[in-house]
C-alpha positions as CSV (number, residue, x, y, z in Angstrom):
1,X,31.4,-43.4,-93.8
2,X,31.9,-43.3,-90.6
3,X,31.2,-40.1,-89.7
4,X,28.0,-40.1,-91.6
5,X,26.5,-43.1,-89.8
6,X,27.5,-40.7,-86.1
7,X,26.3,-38.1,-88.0
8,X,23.1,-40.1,-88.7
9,X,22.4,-41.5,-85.3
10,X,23.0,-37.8,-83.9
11,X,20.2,-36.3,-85.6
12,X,17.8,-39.1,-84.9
13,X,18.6,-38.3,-81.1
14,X,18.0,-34.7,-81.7
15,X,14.5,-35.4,-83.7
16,X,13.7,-38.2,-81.0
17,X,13.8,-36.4,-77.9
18,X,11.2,-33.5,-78.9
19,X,9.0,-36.2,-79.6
20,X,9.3,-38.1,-76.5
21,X,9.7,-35.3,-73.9
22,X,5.5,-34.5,-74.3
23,X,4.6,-38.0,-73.8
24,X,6.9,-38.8,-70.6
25,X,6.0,-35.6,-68.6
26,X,2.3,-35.1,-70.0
27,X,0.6,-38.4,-70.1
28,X,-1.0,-37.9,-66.9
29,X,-2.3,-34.7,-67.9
30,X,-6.3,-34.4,-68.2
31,X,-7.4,-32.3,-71.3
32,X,-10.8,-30.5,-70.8
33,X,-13.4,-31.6,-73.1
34,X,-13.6,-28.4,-75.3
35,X,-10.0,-28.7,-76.3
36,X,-9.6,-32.3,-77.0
37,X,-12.7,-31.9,-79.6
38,X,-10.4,-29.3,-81.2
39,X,-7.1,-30.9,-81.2
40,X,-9.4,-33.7,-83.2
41,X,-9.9,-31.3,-86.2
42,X,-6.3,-30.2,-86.5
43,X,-5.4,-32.9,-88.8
44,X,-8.6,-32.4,-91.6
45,X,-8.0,-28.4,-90.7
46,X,-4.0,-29.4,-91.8
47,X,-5.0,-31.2,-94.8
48,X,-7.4,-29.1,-96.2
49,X,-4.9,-26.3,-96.1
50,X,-2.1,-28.6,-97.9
51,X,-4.4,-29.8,-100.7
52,X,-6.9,-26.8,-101.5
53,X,-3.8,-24.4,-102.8
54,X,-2.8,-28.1,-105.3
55,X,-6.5,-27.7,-106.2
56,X,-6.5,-24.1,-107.6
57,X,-3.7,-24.2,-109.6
58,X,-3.7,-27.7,-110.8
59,X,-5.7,-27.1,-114.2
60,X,-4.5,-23.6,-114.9
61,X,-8.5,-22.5,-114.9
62,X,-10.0,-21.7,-111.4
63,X,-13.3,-22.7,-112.7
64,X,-12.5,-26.0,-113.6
65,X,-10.4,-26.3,-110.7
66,X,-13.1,-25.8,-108.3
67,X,-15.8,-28.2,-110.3
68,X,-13.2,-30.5,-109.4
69,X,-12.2,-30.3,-106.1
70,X,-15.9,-29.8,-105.3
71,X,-16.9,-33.1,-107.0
72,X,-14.2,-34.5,-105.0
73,X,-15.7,-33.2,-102.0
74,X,-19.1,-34.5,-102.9
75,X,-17.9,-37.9,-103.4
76,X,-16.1,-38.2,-100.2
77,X,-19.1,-36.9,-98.3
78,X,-21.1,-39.8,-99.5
79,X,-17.8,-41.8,-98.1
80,X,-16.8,-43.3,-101.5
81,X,-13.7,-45.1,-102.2
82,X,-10.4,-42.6,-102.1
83,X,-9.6,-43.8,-105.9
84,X,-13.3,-43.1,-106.6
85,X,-13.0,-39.8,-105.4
86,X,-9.9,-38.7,-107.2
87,X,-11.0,-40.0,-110.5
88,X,-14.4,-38.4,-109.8
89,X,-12.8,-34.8,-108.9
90,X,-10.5,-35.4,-112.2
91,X,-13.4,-36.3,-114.6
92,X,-15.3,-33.2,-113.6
93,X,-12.1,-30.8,-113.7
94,X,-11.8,-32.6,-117.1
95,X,-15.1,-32.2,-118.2
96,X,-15.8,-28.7,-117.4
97,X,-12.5,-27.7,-119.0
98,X,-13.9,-29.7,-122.6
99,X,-17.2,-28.0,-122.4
100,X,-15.6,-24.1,-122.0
């Protein structure tokens, strides 16, 4: 037990210091504008990439798949609810997989 509580504390050194090394030295450091706008969209860019693969192969049908996701994309343009969205992109998926 012992050795895994060192062991423990050893890697949260090891995953703490890569983390903190950016913000001591760089936090004076003045981005230019162009750059700071893109490091903005990294996370949607990020996200986008880790759902849309879940999306295709979710239903087993690409054409339902799609229906789906793009419902879901509808929906969260007009800003609705995150639930809201989700049941709206499974309800079309659904629905387009009943009516092929």
């Amino acid at each position: 037990m012992n050795n895994l509580f060192i062991l423990v504390i050893l890697m949260a050194i090891v995953t703490y210091i890569p983390r903190l090394l950016p913000m001591v030295f760089l936090k004076d450091m003045k981005l230019p504008p162009y750059l700071k706008v893109f490091l903005q969209f990294i996370p949607y860019a990020t996200l986008g990439a880790l759902i849309f693969p879940g999306i295709v192969t979710s239903t087993g049908d690409i054409y339902s798949a799609l229906v789906g996701g793009g419902f879901a994309v509808i929906l969260s343009l007009y800003k609705a609810n995150v639930m809201l969205v989700v049941t709206g992109g499974i309800v079309g998926a659904y629905t387009v997989m009943m009516l092929m």
